[in-house]
C-alpha positions as CSV (number, residue, x, y, z in Angstrom):
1,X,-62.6,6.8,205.5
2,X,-62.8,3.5,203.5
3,X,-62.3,3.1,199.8
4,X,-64.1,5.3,197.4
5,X,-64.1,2.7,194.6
6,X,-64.9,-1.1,194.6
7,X,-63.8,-3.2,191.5
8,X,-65.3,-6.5,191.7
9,X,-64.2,-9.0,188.6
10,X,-67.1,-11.2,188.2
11,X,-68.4,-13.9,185.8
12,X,-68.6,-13.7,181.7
13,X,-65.8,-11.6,181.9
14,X,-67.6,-8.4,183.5
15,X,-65.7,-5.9,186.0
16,X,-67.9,-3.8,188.1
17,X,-66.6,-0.4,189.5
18,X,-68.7,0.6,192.4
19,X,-68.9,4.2,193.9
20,X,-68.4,4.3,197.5
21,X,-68.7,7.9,198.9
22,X,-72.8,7.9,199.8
23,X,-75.4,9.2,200.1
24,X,-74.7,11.3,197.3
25,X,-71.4,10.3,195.5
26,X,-70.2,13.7,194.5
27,X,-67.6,13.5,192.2
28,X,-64.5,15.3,194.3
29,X,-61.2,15.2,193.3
30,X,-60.6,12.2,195.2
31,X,-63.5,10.1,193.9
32,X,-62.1,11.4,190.5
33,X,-58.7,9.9,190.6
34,X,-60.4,6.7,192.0
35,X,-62.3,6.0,189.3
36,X,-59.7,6.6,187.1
37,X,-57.5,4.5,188.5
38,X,-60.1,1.7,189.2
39,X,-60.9,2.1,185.0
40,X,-57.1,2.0,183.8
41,X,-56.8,-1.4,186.3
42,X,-59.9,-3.1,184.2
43,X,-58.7,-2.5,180.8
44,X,-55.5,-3.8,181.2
45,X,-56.9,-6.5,182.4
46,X,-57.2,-9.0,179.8
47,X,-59.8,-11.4,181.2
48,X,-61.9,-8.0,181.8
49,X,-64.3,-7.8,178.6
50,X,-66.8,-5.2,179.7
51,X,-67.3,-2.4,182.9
52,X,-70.6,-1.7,184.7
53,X,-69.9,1.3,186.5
54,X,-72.2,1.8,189.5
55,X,-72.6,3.1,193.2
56,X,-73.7,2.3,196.8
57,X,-75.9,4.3,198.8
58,X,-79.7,6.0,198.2
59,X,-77.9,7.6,194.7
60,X,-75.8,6.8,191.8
61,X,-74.1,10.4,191.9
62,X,-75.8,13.9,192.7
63,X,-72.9,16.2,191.0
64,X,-70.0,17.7,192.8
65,X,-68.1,18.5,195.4
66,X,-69.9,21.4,196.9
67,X,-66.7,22.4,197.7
68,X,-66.3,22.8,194.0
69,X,-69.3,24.7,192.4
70,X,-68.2,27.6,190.6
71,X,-64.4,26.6,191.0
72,X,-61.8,24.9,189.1
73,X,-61.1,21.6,189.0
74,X,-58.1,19.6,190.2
75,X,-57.0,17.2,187.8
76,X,-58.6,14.7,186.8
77,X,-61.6,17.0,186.2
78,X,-64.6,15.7,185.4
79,X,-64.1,16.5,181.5
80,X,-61.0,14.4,181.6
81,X,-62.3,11.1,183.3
82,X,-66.1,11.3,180.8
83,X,-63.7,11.3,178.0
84,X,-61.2,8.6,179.6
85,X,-64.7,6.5,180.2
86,X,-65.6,7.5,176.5
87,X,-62.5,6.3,175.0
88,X,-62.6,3.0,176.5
89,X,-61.8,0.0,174.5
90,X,-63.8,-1.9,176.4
91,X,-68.2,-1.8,176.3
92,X,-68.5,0.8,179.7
93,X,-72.0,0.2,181.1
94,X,-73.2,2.9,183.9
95,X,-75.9,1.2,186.2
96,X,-77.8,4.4,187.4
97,X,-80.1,4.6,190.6
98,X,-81.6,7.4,192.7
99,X,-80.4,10.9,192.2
100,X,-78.3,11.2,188.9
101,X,-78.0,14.8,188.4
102,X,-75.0,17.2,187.0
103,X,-71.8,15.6,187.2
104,X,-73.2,12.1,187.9
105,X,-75.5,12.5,184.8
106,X,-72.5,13.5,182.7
107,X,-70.6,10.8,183.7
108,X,-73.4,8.4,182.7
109,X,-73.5,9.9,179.4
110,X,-70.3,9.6,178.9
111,X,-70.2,5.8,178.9
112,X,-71.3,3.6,176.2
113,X,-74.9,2.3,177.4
114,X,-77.1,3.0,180.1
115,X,-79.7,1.3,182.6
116,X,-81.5,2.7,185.1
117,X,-83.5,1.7,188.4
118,X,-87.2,2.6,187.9
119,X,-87.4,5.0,190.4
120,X,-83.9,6.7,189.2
121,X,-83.8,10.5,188.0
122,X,-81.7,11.9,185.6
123,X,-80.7,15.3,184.8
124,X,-78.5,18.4,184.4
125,X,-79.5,21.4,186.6
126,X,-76.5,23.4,186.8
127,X,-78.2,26.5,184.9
128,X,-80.2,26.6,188.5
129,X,-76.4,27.1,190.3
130,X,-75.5,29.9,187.2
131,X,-73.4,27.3,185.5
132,X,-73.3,25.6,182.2
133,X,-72.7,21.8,182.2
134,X,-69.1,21.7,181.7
135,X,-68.0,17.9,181.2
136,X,-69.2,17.4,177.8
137,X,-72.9,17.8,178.6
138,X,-74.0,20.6,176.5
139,X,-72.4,17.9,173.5
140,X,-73.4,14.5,175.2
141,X,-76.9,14.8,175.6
142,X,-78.5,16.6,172.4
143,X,-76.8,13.7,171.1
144,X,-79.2,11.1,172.7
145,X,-82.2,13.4,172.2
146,X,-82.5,15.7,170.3
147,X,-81.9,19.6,170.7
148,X,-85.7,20.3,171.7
149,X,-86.0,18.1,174.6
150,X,-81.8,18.6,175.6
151,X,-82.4,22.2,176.0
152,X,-85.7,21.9,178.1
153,X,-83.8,19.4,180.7
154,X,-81.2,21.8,180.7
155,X,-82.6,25.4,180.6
156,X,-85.1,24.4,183.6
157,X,-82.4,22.1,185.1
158,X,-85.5,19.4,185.5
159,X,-84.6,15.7,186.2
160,X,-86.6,13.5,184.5
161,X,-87.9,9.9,185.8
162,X,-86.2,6.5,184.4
163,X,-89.1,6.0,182.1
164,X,-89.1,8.8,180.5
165,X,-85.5,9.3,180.1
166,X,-85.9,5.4,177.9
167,X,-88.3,7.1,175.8
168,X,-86.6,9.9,175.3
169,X,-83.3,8.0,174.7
170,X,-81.2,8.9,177.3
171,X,-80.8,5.5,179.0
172,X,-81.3,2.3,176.6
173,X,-83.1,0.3,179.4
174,X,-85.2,0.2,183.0
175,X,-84.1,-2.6,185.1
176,X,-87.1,-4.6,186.6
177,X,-86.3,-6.1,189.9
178,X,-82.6,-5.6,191.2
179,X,-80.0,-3.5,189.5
180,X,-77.1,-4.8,189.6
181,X,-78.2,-8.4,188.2
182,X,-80.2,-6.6,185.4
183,X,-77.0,-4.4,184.4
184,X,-74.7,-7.7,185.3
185,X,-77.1,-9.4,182.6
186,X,-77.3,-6.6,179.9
187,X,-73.5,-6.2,180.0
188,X,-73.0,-10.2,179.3
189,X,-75.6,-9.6,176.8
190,X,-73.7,-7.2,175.0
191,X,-70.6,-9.0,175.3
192,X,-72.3,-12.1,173.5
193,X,-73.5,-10.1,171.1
194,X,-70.0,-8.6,170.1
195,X,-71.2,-4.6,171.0
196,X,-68.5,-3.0,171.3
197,X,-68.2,0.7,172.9
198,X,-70.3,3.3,171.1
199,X,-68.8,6.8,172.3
200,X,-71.9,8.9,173.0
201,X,-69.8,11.9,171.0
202,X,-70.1,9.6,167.7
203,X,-74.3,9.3,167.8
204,X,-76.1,11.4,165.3
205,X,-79.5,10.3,165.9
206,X,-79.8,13.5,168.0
207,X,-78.9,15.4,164.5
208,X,-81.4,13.4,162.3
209,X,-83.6,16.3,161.6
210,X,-81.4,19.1,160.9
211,X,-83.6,21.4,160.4
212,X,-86.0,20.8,163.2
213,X,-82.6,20.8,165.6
214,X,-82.0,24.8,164.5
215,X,-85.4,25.6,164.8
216,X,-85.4,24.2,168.6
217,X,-82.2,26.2,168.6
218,X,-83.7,29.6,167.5
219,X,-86.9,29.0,169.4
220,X,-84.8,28.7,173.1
221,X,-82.7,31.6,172.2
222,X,-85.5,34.1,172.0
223,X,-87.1,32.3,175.7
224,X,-83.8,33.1,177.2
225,X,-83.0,36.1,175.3
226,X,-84.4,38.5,178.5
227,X,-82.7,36.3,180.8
228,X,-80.4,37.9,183.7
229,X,-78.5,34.9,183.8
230,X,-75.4,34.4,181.5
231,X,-75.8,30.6,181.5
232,X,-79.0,29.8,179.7
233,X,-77.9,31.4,176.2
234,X,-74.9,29.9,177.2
235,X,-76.3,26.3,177.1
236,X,-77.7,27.2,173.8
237,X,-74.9,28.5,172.2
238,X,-73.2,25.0,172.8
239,X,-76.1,22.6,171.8
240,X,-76.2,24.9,168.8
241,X,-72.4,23.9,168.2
242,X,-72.7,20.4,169.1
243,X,-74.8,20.1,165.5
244,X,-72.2,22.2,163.4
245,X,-69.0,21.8,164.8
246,X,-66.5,19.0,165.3
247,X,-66.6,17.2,168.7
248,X,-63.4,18.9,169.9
249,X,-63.9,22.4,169.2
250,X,-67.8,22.3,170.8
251,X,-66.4,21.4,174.2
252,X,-63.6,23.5,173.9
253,X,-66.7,26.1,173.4
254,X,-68.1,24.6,176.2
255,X,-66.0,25.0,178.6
256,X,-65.3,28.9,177.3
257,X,-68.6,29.1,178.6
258,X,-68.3,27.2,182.1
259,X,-65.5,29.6,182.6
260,X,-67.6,33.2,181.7
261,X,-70.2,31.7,184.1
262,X,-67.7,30.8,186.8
263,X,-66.9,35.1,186.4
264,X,-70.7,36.1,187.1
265,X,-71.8,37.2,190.3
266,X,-74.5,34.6,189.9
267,X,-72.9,31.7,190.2
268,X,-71.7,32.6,193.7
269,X,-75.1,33.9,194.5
270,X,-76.4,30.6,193.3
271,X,-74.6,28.0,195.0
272,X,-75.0,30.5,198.1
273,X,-78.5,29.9,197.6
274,X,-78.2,26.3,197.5
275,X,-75.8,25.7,200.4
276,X,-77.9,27.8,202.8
277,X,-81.2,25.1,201.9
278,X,-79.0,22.8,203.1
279,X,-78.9,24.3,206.6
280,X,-82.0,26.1,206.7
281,X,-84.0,24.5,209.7
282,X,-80.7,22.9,211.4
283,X,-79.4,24.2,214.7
284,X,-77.1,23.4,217.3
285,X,-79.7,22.0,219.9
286,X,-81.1,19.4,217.9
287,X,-77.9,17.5,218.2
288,X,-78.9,14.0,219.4
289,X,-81.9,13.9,219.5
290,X,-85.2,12.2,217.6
291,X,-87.5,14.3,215.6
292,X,-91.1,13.5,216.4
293,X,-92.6,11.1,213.9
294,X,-95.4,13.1,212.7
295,X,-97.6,11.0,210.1
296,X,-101.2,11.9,210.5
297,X,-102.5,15.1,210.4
298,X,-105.8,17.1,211.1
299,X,-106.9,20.5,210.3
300,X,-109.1,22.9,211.6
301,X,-110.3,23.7,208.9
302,X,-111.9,27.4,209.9
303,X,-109.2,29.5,208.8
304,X,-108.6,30.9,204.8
305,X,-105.3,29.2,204.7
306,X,-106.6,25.8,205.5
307,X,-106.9,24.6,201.9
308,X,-103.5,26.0,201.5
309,X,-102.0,23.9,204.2
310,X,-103.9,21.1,203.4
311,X,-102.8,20.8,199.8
312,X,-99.1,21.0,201.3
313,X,-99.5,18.2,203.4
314,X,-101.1,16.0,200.9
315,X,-98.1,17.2,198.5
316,X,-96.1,15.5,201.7
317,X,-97.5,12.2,201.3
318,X,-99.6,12.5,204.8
319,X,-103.1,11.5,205.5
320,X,-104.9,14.4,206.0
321,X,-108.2,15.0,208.4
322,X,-110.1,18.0,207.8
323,X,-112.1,19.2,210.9
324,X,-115.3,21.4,211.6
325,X,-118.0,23.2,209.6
326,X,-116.4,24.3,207.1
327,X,-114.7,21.1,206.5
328,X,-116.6,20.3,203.1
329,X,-115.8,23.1,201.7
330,X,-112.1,23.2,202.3
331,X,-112.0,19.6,200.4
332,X,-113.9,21.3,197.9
333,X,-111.0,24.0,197.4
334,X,-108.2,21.5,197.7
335,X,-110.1,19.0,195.0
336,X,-110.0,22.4,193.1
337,X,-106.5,23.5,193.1
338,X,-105.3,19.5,192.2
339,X,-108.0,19.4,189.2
340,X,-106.2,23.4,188.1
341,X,-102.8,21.5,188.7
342,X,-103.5,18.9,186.3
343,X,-105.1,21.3,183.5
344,X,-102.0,23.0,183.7
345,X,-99.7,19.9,183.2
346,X,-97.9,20.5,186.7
347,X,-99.1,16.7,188.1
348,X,-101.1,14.1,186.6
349,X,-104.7,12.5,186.9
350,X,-103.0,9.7,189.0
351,X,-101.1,11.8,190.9
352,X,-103.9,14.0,191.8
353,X,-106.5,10.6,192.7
354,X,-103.6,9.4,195.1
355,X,-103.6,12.7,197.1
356,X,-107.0,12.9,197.5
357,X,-107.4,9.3,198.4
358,X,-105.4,10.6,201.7
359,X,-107.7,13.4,202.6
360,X,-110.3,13.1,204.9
361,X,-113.3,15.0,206.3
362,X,-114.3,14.8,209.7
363,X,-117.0,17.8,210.3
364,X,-116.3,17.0,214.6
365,X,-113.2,16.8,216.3
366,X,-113.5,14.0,218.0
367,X,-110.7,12.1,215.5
368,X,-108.5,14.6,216.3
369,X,-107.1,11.9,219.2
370,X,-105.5,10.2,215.9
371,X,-103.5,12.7,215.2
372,X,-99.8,13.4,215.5
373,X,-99.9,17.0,214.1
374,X,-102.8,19.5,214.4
375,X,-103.2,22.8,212.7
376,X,-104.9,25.5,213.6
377,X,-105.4,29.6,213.2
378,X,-106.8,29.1,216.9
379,X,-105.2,26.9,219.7
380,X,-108.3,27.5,222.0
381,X,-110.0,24.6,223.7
382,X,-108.0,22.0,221.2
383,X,-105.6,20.6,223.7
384,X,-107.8,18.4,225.8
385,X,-109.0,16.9,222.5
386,X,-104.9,15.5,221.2
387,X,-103.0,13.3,221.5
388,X,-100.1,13.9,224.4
389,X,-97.6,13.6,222.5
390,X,-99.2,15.3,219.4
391,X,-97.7,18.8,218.2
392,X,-99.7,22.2,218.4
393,X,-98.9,24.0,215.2
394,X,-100.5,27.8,215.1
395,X,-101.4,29.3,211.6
396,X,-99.9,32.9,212.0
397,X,-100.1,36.0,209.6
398,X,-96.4,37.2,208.6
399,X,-95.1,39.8,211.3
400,X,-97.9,38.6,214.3
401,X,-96.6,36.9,217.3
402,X,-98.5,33.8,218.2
403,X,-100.3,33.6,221.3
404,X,-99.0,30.3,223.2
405,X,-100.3,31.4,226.7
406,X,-102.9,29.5,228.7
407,X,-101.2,26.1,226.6
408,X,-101.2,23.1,229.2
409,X,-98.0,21.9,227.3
410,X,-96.5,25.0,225.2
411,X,-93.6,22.5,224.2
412,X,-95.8,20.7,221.8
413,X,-96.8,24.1,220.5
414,X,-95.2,25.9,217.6
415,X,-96.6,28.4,214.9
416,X,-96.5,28.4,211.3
417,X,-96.0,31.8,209.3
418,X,-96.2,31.8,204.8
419,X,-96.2,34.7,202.4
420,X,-99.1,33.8,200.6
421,X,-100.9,30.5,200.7
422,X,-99.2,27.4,201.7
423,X,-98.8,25.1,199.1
424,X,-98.0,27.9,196.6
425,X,-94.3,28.7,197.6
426,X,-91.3,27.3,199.0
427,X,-91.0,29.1,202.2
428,X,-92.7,28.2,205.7
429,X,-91.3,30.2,209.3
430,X,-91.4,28.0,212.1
431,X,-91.9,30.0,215.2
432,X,-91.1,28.4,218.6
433,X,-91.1,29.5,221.9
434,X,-88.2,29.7,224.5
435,X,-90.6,26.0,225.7
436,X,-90.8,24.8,222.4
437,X,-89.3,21.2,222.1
438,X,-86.5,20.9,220.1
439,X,-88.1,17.0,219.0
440,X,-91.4,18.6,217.9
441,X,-89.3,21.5,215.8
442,X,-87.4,18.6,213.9
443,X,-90.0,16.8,213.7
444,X,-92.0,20.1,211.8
445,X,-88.7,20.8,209.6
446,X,-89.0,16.9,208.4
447,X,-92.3,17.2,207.5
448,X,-91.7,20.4,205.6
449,X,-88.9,19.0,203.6
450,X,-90.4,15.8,202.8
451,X,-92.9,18.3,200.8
452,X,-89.8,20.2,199.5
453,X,-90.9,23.0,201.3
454,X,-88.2,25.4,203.7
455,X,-88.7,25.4,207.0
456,X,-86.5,28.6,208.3
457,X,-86.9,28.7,212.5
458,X,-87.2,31.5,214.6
459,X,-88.2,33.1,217.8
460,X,-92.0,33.5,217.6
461,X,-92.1,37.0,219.9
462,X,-90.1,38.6,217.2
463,X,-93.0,37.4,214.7
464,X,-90.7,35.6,211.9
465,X,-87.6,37.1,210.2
466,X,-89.7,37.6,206.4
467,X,-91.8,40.6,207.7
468,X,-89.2,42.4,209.9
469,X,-86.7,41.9,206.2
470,X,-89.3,43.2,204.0
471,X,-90.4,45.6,206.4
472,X,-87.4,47.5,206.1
473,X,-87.6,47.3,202.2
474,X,-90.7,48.8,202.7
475,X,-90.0,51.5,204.8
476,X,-87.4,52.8,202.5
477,X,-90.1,52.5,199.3
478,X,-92.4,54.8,201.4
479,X,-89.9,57.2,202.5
480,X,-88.8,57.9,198.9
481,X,-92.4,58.6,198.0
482,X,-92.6,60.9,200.7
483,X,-89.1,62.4,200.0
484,X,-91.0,63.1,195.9
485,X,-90.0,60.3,194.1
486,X,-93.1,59.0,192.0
487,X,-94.4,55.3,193.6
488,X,-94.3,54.2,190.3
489,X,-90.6,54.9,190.3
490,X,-89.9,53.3,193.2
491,X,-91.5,50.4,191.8
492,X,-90.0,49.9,188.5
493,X,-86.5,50.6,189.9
494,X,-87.0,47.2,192.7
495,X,-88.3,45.3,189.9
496,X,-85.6,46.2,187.5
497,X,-83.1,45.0,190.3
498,X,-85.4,41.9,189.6
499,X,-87.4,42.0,193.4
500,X,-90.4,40.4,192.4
501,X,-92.9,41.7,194.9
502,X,-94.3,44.9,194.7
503,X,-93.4,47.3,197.8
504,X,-97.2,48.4,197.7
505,X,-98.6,45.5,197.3
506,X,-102.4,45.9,198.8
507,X,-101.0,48.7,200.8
508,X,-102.1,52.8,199.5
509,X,-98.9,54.5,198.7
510,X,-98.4,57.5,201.2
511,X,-98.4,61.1,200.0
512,X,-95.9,63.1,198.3
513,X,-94.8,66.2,199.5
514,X,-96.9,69.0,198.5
515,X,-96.9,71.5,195.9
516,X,-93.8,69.3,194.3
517,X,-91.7,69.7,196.8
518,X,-89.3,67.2,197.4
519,X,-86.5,65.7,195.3
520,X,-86.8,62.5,193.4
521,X,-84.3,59.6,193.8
522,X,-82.8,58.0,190.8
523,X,-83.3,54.4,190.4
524,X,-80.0,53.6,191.7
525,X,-80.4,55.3,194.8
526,X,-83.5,53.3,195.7
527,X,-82.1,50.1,195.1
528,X,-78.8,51.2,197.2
529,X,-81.0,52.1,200.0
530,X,-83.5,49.0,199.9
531,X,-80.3,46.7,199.7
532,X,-78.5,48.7,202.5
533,X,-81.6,48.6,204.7
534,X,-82.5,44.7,204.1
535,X,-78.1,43.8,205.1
536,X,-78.8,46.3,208.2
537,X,-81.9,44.5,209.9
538,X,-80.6,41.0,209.0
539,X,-78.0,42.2,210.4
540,X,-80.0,42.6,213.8
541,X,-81.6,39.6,213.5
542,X,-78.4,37.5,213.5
543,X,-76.7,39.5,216.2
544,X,-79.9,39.1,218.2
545,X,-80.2,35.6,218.0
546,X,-83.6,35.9,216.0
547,X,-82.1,34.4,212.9
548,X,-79.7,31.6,213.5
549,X,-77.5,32.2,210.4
550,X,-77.2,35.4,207.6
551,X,-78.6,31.9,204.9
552,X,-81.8,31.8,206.7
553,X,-81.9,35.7,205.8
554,X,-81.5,35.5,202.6
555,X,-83.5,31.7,202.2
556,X,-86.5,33.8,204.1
557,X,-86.2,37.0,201.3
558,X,-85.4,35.0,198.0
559,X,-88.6,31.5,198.8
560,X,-90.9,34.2,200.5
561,X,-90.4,38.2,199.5
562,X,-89.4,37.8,195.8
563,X,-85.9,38.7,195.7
564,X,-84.3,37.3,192.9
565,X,-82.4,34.1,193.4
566,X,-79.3,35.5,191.6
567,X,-78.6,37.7,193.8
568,X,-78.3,35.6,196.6
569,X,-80.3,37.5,199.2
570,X,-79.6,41.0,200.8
571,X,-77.0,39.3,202.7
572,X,-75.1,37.5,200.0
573,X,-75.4,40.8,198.2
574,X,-73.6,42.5,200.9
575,X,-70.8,40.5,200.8
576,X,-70.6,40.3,197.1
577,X,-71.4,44.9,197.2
578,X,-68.5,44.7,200.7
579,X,-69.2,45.2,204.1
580,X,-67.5,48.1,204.3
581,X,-68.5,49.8,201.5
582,X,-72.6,49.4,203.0
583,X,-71.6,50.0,206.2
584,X,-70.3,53.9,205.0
585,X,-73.5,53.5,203.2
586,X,-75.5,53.0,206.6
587,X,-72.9,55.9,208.5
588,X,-73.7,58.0,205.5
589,X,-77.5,57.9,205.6
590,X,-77.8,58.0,209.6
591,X,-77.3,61.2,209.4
592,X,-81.0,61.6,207.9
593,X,-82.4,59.0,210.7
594,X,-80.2,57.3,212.9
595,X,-83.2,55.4,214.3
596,X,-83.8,53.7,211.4
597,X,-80.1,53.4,209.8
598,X,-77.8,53.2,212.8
599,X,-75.5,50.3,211.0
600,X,-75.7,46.8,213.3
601,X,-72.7,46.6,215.5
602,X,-71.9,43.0,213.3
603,X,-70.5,44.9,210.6
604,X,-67.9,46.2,212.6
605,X,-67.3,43.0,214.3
606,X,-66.9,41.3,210.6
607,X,-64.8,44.2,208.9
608,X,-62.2,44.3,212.1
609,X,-61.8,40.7,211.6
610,X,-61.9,40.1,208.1
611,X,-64.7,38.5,207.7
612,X,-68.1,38.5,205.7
613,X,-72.0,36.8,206.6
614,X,-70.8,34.0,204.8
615,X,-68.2,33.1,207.5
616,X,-71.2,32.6,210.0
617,X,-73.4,30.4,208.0
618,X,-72.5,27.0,209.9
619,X,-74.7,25.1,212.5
């Protein structure tokens, strides 16, 4: 491994201190001590009279160490260095591109100006990982913009664009053109005009309307007041003390609060969550080898879901061709659900013009020849019309296995498998079969994410891993109504363990025993059993080869069945409750159906060795 930091001494007098560790930069230990270093070597330099601090690679810096979330630092931590960069005698100038998100975005706070690349994003999303911002961010940024728009950035954990972040305040220019000349020319700028540094923790225009600040303060507290998540009133509790007490003591409070949240089982659940999106579509036999490029795309557009998928696609960036007699109508819907996106505020009017702009209608098929991906609830008579090297994807309901028989080339051919419509959640199966190409898969997966949607992949005879999961959440919901407990019980007590989707949902609850027979299950008994039955058939899954890791699991039950993120999926929530303790749970309840509760044969492999799900979540 090369250097992590560059210093380049340049003209007028200006030192540049680039960050070497792409494509994200996280802000390890290493990198740490590098920069500090690399910044102690420019100021004692006396021919040094200002320091752009930037980076190489598609982003500036994404945050940490993933090693690190939820852990203590090594020294210097994060903290340390912002307040070492703070302290500078010397004007520090961060030169931000790409991705600038937790620790990267704290860093560039804590320098003395800032200018961004126009297509650079800025923000603080650690509440999404269960965390606080815990290098002076909470303090750094209501400084530069107020408490209103500070807690919005951080309480959703959205990044917002370059231009917005000038108007807001948090970077003091936009570079047009190349970067690092604009930030080699505002840093000689500065320098002629005797600015000197201008420690973020010294601004008050963030404080200028005291009274406004509190209100924002109070008005935050009561949206996160039913929160299940320590962090958010965390966050406010330290932009509220960033306004009434001195610097020193609000970070102190600060990271107080870093620590709690580093106690929760959230913010292992969290970055559980997070780690398992990075591997979600990745397996072993795609190494070496090309994805498919797949650009163009045509629908059939005879299906319900068509509007869904073609809105998805769209959201993608791909042209979009929509095929056969309904065609019209399905543009009508997707024109619909972009005009509802930008009466809500989701996208704008330009935004919604460019995506249509891309969509097509073709009432025949005879473009379909143009395509490199076609979509379809029915592969009947559509080969002969593609492309040869064009992928087959099959619209599937959740828990149907796709019909690829009779295919002349069943390795183009895959199926597709959502929740609910499309373009509305996160989550899409990929089903292959045992001919499925491993180049058309990627090339599906790269499509998917490039529309920051999850592609999970699976065996498609075993009809996706989201309806055998739920299934079994299901079946234990039904046999407590039939065991007396009231469906409306059942109910509230998944929801109160925060499972979003109901266990009836469109289904007729079945009969309780008659004449009040029966014997009602507390809450906590449900939820035991629901949890304990979800661990048990991912468990199956994985040691069937159906699911390639416990993640995909969890990623399939948190983006498509509703359970809650904080959690970390029935899995996660199996190591977190211990394998042992829900395997005697499974041993325990056999005895009422061992065809149903007959623990998997992992657990024992895991708990003789010392090991949890977590320890298989790797390609």
């Amino acid at each position: 491994m090369g250097e992590l930091v560059h210093v380049q001494k340049g003209q007028g007098g200006i030192a540049r201190i680039v960050l070497d560790q792409p494509p994200i930069n996280a802000l390890g230990a290493a990198l740490r001590d590098a920069l500090m270093r690399a910044l102690d070597d420019v100021v004692a330099d006396p021919e040094v009279r200002a320091v752009v601090i930037g980076a190489v690679g598609p982003n500036f810096s994404s945050g940490a160490e993933r090693t690190e979330l939820g852990a203590k630092e090594a020294s210097p931590t994060l903290g340390e260095l912002c307040r070492r960069i703070e302290l500078c005698p010397k004007p520090v100038i961060a030169a931000v591109h790409g991705s600038t998100l937790g620790g990267g975005c704290e860093l560039a706070m804590a320098a003395h100006y800032r200018i961004a690349a126009e297509r650079s994003r800025l923000g603080l999303p650690e509440v999404n990982l269960g965390l606080v911002p815990g290098a002076g961010g909470t303090q750094r940024l209501p400084r530069l913009i107020g408490a209103e728009a500070a807690l919005e950035m951080m309480l959703t954990g959205r990044a917002v664009p370059a231009a917005e972040a000038a108007r807001l305040g948090l970077v003091d220019r936009v570079a047009q053109g190349d970067l690092a000349e604009a930030a080699q020319s505002y840093a000689v700028a500065l320098v002629a005009a005797g600015s000197g540094p201008r420690p973020t923790v010294e601004l008050r225009r963030g404080f200028s309307d005291p009274r406004a600040y509190q209100q924002a303060v109070d008005r935050f507290r009561g949206k996160v007041a039913d929160s299940p998540l320590m962090a958010p009133g965390k966050i406010v509790d330290a932009v509220e003390a960033a306004q009434l007490l001195p610097v020193d003591a609000a970070l102190e409070l600060e990271a107080a609060a870093l620590d709690d949240c580093r106690a929760t089982p959230a913010a292992r659940a969290l970055p559980h969550a997070f780690a398992a999106e990075a591997l979600a579509g990745r397996r072993p036999e795609f190494a070496g080898r090309s994805a498919r490029d797949l650009h163009r795309v045509a629908i059939i557009a005879e299906g319900r879901m068509a509007p869904g998928w073609a809105v998805l696609f769209l959201d993608a960036g791909r042209p979009v061709t929509l095929h056969g007699g309904n065609a019209q109508g399905v543009a009508a819907q997707v024109e619909r659900t972009y005009s509802a996106a930008v009466g809500k505020g989701r996208i704008s009017d330009g935004v919604r013009a460019e995506r249509l702009a891309r969509l097509s209608v073709e009432p025949d098929r005879s473009a379909l020849a143009e395509a490199d991906l076609v979509v379809a609830d029915d592969a009947a008579g559509l080969e002969p019309q593609m492309r040869a090297d064009a992928v087959l994807a099959i619209v599937t309901a959740p828990g149907r296995s796709p019909d690829f028989t009779g295919l002349a080339r069943p390795g183009d051919a895959l199926a597709l498998m959502t929740s609910g419509p499309a373009h509305a959640g996160r989550l899409v199966e990929v089903l292959t079969s045992d001919a499925t190409a491993p180049e058309a898969v990627m090339g599906l997966v790269d499509l998917l994410r490039s529309g920051r949607k999850i592609a999970v992949v699976s065996p498609a005879a075993e009809g996706g891993i989201g309806p055998a999961v739920w299934g079994a959440c299901r079946w234990v919901a039904e046999d407590a109504v039939r065991r007396g407990t009231d469906p409306a019980a059942v109910e509230a007590a998944l929801k109160g363990h925060g499972l979003e989707r109901p266990p009836f949902a469109g289904r007729t609850p079945p009969e309780p025993p008659a004449g009040g027979r029966g014997r009602a299950m507390s809450a906590d008994e449900i939820v035991q059993r629901a949890l304990a039955a979800m661990a048990n058939t991912g468990a199956l899954l994985v040691e069937a080869g159906v699911a390639q890791r416990p993640a995909d699991v969890d990623l399939v039950m948190i983006h498509g069945y509703g359970f809650p993120a904080w959690r970390g999926g029935p899995m996660q929530t199996a190591d977190l409750t211990g394998l042992l303790s829900v395997q005697n749970t499974l041993k325990a309840l056999a005895e009422e159906d061992a065809s149903f509760w007959a623990p998997s044969g992992l657990f024992s492999d895991l708990i003789k060795n010392g090991r949890t799900f977590a320890d298989l979540n790797r390609l």
